[in-house]
MOPAC internal coordinates of N, CA, C and O (Angstrom, degrees):
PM7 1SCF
backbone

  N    0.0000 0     0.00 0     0.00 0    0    0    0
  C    1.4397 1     0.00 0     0.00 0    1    0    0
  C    1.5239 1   108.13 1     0.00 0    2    1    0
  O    1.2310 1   124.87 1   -48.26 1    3    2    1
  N    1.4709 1   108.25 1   131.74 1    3    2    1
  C    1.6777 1   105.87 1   152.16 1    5    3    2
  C    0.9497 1   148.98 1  -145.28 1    6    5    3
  O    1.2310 1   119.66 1   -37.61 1    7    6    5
  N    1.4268 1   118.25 1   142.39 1    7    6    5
  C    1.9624 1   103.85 1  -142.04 1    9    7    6
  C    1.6463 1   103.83 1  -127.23 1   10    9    7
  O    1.2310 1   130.77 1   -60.45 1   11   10    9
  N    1.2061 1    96.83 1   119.55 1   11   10    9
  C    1.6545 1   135.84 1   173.52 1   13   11   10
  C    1.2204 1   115.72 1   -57.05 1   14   13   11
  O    1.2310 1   107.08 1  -102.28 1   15   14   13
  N    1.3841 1   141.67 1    77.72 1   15   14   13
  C    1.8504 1   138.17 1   154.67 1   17   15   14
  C    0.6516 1   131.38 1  -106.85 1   18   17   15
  O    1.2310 1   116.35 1   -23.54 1   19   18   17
  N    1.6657 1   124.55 1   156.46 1   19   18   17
  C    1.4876 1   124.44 1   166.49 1   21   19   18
  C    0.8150 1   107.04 1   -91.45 1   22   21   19
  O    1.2310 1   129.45 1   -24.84 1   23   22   21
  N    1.7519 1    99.39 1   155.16 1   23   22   21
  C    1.6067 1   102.32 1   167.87 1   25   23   22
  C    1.7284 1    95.83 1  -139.31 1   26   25   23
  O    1.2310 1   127.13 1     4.07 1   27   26   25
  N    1.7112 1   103.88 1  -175.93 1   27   26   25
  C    1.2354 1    98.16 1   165.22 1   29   27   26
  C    1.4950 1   143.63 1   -17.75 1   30   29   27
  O    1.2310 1   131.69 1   118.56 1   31   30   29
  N    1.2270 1    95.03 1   -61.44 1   31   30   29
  C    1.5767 1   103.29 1   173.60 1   33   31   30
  C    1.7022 1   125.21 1   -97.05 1   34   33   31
  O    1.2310 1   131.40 1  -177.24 1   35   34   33
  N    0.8395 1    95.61 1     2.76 1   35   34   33
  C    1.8173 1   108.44 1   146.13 1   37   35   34
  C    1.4504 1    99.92 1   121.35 1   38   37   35
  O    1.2310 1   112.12 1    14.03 1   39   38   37
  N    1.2475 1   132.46 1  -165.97 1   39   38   37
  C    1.0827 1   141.24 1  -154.37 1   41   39   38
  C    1.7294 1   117.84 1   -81.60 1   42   41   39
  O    1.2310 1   121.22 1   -47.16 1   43   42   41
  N    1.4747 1   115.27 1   132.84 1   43   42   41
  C    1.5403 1    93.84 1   176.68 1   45   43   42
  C    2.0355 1    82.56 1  -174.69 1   46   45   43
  O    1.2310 1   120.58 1   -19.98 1   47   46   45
  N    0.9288 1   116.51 1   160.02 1   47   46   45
  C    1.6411 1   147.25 1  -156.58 1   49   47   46
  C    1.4305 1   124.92 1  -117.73 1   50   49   47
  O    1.2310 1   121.18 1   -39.95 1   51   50   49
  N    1.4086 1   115.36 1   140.05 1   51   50   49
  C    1.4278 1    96.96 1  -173.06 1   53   51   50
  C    2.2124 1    98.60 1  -141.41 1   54   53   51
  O    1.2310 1   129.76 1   -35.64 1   55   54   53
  N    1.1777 1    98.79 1   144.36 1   55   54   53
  C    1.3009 1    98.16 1   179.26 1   57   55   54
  C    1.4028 1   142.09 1   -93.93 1   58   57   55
  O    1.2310 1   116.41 1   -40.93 1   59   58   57
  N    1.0655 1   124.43 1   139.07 1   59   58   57
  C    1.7167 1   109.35 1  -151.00 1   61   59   58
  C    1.8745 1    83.98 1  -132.16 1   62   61   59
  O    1.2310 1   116.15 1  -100.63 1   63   62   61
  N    1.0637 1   124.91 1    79.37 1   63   62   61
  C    1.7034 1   118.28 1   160.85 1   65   63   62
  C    1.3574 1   122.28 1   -84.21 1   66   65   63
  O    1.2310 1   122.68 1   -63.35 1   67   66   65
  N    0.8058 1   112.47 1   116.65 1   67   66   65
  C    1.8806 1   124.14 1   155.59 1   69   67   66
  C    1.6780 1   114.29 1   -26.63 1   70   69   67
  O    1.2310 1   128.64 1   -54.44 1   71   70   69
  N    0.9976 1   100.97 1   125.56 1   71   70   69
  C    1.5326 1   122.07 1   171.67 1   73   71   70
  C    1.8104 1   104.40 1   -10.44 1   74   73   71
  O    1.2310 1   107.84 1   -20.83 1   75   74   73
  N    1.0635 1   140.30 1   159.17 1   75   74   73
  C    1.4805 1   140.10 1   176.47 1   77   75   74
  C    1.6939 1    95.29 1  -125.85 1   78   77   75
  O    1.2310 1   123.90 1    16.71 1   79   78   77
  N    1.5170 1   110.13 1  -163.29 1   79   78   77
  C    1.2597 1   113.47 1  -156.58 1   81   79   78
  C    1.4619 1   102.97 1   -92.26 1   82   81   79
  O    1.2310 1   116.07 1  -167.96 1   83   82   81
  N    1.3244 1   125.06 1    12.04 1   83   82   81
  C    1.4284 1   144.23 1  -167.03 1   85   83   82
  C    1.2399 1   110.24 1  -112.84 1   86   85   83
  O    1.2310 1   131.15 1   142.10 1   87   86   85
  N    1.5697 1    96.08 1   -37.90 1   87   86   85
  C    1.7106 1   104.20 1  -166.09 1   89   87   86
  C    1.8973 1   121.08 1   114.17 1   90   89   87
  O    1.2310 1   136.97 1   142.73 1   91   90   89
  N    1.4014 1    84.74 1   -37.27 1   91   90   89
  C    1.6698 1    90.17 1   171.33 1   93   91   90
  C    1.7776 1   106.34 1  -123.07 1   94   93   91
  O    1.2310 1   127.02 1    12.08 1   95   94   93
  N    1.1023 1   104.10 1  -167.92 1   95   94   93
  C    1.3523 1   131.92 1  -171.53 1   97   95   94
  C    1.4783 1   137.90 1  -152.59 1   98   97   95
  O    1.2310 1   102.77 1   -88.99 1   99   98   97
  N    1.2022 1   149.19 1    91.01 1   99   98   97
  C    1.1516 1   133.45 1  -111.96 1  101   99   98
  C    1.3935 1    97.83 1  -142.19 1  102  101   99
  O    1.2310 1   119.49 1  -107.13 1  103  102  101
  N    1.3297 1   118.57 1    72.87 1  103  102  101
  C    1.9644 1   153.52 1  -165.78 1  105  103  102
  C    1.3184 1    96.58 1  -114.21 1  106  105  103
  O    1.2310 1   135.70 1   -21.45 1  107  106  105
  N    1.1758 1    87.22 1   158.55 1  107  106  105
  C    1.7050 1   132.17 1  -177.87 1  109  107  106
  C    1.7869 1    91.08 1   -86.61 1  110  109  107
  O    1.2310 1   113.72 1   -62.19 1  111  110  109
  N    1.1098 1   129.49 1   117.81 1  111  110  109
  C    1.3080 1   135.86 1   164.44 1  113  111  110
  C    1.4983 1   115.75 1   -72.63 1  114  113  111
  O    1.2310 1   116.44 1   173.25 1  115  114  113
  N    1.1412 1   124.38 1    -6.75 1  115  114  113
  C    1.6285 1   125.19 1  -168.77 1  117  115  114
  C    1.7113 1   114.82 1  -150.23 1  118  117  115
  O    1.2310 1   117.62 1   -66.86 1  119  118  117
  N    1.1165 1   122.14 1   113.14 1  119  118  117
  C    1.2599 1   112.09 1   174.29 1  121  119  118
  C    1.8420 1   100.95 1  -117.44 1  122  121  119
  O    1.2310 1   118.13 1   -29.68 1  123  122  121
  N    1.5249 1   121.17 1   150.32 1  123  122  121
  C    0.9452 1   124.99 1  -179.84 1  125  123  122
  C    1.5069 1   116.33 1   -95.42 1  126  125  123
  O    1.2310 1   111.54 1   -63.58 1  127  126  125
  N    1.5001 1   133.54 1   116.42 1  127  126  125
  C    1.4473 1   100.60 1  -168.00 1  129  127  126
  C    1.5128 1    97.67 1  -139.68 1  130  129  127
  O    1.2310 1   122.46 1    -4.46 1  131  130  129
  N    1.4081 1   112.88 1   175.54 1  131  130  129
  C    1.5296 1   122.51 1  -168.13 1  133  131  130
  C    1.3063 1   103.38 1   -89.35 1  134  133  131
  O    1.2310 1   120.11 1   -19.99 1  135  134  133
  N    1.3668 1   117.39 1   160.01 1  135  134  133
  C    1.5942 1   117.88 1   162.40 1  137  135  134
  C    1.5179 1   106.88 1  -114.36 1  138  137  135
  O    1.2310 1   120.83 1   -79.88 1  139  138  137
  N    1.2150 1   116.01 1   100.12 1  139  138  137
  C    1.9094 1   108.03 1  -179.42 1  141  139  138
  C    1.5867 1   107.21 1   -93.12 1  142  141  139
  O    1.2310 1   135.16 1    20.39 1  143  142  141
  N    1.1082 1    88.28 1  -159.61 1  143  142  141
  C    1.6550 1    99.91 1  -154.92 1  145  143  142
  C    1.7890 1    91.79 1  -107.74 1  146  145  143
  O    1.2310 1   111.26 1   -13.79 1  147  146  145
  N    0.9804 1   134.05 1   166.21 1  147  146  145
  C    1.5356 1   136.38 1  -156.38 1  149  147  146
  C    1.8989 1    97.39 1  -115.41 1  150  149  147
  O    1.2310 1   121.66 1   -66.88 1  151  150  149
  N    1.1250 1   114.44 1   113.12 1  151  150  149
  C    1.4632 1   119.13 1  -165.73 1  153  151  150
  C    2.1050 1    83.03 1   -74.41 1  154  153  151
  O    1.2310 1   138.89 1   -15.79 1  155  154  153
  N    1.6928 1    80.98 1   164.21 1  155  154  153
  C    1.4472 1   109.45 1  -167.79 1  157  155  154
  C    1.5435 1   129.78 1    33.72 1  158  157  155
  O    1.2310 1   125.09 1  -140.40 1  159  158  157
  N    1.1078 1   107.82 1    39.60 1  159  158  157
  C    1.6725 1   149.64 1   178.87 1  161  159  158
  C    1.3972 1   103.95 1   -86.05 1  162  161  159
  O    1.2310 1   127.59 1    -2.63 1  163  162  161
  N    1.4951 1   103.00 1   177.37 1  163  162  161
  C    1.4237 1   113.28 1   163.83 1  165  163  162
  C    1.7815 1    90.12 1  -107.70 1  166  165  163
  O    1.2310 1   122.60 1     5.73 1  167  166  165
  N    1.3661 1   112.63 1  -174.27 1  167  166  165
  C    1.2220 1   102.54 1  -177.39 1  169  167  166
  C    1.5091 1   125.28 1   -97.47 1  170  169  167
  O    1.2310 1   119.69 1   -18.20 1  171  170  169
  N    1.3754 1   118.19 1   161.80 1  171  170  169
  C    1.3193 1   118.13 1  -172.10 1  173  171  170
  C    1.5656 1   120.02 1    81.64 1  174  173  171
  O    1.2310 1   115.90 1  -157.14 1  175  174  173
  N    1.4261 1   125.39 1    22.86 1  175  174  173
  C    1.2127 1   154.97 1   178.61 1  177  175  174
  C    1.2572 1   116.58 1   -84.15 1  178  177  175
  O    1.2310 1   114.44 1  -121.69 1  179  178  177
  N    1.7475 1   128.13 1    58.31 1  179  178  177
  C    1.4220 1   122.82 1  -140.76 1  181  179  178
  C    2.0743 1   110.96 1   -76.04 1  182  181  179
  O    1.2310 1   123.47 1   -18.10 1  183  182  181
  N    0.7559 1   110.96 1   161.90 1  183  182  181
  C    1.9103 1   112.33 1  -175.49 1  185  183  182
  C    1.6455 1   112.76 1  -148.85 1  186  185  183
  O    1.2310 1   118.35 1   -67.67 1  187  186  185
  N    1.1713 1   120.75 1   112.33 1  187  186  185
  C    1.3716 1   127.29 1   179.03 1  189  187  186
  C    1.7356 1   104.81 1  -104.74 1  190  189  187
  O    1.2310 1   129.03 1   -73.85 1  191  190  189
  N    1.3854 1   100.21 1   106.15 1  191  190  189
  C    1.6671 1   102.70 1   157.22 1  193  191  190
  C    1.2745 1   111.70 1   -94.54 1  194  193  191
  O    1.2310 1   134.48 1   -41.38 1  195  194  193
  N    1.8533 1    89.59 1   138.62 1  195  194  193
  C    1.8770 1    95.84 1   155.63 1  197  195  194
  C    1.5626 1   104.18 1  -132.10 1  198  197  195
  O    1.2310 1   125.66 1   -41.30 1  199  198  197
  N    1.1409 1   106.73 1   138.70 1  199  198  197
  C    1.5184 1   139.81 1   165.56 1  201  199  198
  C    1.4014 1   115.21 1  -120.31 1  202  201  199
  O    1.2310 1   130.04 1   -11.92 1  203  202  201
  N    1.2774 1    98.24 1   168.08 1  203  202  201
  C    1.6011 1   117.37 1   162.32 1  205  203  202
  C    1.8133 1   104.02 1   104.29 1  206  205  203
  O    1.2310 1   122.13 1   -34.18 1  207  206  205
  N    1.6016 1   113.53 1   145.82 1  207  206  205
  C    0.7563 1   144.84 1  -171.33 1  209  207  206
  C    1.6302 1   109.56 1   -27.20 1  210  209  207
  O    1.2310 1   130.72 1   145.16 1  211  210  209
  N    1.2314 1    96.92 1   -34.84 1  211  210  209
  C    1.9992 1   110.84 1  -174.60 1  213  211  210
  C    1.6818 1    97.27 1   -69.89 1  214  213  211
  O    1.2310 1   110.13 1   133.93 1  215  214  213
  N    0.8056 1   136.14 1   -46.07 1  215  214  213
  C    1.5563 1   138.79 1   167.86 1  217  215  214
  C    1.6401 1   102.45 1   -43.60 1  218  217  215
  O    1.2310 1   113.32 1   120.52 1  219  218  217
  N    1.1109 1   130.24 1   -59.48 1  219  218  217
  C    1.8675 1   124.00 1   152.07 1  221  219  218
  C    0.8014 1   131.90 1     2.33 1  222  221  219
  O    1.2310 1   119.76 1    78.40 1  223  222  221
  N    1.4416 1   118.07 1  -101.60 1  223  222  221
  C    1.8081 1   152.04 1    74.25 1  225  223  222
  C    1.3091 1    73.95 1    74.08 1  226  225  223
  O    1.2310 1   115.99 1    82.85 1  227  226  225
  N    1.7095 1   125.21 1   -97.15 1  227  226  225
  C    0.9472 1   132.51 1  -153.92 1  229  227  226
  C    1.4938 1   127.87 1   -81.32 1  230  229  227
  O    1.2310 1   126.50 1  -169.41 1  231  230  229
  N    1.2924 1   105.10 1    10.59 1  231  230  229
  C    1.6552 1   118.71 1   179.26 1  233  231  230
  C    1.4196 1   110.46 1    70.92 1  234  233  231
  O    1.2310 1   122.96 1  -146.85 1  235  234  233
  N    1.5777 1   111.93 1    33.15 1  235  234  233
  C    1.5690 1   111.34 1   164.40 1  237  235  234
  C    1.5600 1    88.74 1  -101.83 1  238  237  235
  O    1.2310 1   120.43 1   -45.23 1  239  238  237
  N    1.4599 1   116.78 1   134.77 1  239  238  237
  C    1.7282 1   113.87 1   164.66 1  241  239  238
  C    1.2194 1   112.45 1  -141.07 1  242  241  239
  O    1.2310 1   117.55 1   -14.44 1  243  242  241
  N    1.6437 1   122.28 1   165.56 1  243  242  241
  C    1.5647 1   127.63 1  -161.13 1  245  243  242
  C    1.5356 1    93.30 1   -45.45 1  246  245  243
  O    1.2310 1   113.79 1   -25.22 1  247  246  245
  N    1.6020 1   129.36 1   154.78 1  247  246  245
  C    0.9422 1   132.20 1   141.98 1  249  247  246
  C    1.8329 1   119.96 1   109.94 1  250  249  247
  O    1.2310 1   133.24 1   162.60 1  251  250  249
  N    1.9689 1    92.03 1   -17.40 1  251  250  249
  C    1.1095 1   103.74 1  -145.29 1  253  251  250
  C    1.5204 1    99.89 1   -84.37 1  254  253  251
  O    1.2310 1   106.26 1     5.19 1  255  254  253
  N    1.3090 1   143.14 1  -174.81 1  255  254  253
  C    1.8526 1   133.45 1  -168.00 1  257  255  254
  C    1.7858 1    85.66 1  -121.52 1  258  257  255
  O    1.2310 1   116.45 1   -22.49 1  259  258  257
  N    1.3774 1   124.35 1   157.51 1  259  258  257
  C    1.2851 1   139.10 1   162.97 1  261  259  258
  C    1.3243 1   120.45 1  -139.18 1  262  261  259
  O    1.2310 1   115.23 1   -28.84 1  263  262  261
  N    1.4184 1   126.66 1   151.16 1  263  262  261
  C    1.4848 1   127.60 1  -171.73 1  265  263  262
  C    2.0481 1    95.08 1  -124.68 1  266  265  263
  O    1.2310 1   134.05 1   -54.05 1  267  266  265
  N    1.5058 1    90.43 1   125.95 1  267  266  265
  C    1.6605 1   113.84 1   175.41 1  269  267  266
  C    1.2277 1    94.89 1  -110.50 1  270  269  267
  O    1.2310 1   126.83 1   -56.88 1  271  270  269
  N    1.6679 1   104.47 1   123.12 1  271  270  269
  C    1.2150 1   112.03 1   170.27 1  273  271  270
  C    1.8776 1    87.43 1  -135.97 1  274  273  271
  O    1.2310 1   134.37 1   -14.28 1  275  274  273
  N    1.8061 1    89.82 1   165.72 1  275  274  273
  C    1.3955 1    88.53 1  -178.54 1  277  275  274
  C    1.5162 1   111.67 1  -136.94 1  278  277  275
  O    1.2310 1   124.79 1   -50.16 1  279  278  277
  N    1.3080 1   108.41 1   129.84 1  279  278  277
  C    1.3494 1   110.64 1  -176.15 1  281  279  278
  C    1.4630 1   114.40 1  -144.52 1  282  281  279
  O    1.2310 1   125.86 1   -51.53 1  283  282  281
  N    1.7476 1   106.34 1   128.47 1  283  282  281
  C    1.6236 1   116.59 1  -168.82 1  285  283  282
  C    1.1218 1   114.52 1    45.73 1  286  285  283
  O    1.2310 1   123.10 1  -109.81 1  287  286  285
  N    1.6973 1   111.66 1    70.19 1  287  286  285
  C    1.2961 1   132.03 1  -176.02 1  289  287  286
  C    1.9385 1   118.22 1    18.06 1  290  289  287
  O    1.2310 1   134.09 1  -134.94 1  291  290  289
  N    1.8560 1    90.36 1    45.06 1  291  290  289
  C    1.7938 1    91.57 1   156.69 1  293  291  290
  C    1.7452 1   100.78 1  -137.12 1  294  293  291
  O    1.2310 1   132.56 1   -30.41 1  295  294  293
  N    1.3632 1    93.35 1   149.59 1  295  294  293
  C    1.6098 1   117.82 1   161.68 1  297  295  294
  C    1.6550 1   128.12 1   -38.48 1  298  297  295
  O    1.2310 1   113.81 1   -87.12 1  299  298  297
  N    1.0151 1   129.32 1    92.88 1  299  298  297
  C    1.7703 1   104.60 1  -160.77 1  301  299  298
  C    1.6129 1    94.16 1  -102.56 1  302  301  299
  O    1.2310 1   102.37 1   -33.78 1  303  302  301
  N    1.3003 1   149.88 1   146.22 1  303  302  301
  C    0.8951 1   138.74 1  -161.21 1  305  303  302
  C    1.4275 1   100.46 1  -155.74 1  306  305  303
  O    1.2310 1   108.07 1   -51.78 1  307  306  305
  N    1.5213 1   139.89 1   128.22 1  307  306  305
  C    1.1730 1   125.98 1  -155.68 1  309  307  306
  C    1.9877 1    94.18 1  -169.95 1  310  309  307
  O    1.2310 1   120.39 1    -0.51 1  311  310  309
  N    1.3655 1   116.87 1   179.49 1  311  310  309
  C    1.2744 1   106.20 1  -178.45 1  313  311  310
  C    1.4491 1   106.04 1  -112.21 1  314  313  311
  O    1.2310 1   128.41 1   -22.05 1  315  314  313
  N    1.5815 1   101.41 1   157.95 1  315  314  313
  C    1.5693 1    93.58 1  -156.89 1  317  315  314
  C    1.5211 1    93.34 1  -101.70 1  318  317  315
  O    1.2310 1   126.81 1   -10.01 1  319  318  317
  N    1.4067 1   104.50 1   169.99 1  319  318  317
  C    1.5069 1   119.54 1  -151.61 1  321  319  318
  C    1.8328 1    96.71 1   -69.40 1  322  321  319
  O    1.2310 1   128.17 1   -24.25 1  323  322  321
  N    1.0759 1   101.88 1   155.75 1  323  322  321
  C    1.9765 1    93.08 1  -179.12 1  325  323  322
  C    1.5009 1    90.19 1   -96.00 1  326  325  323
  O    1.2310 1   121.04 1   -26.52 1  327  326  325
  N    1.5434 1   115.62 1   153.48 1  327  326  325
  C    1.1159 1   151.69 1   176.50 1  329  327  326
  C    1.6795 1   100.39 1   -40.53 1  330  329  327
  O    1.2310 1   121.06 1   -12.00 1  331  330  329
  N    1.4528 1   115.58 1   168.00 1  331  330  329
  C    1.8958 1   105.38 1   161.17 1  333  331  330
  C    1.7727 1    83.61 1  -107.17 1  334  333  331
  O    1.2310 1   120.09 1   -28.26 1  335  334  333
  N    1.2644 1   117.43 1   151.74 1  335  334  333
  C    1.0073 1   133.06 1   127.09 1  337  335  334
  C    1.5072 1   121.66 1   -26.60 1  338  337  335
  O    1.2310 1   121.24 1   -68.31 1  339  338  337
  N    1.5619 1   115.22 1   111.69 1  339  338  337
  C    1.8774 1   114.56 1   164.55 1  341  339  338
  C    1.1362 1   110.77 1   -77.10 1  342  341  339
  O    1.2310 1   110.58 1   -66.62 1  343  342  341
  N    1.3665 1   135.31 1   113.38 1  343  342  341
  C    1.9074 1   122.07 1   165.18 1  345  343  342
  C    1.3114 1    94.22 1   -52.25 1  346  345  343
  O    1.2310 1   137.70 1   -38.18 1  347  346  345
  N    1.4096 1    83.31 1   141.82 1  347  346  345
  C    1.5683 1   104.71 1   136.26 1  349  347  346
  C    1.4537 1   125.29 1   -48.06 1  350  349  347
  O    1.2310 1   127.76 1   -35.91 1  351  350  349
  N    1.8244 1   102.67 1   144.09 1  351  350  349
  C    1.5511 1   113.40 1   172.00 1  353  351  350
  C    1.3539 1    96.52 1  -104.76 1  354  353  351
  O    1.2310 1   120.10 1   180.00 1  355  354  353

């Protein structure tokens, strides 16, 4: 899971992963990141990317679906449940 707030000094995120196949996990607890403006927008359309390898790391990967929910003005960001399989008729 990772959850997105503001605070005083403006916006920045902190990471909370689940145990790995070791038991620990051995991340950067803090990344500092920008809030830009959302190209081909009108203006003031704000957009936060995250990339980079720590998204991996953390069992987010290309392709994969996520659910943003927001609670007490933070970001909750987590992976979204996988589909069931329909059998075949």
């Amino acid at each position: 899971m990772i959850v997105l707030g503001m605070t005083v000094k403006g916006p920045s995120f902190a990471i909370m992963p689940t145990a790995g196949k070791r038991g620990h996990m051995k991340q950067k607890s803090t990344h500092n990141l920008k809030v830009y403006e959302a190209p081909g927008w009108t203006r003031d359309i704000p957009r936060i990317n995250l990339q980079g390898k720590w998204l991996d790391a953390l069992g987010y990967h290309v392709g994969d679906h996520v659910l943003v929910s927001v609670q007490e003005n933070r970001l909750i960001i987590e992976p979204a449940p996988v589909p069931e399989a329909v059998p075949a008729k």
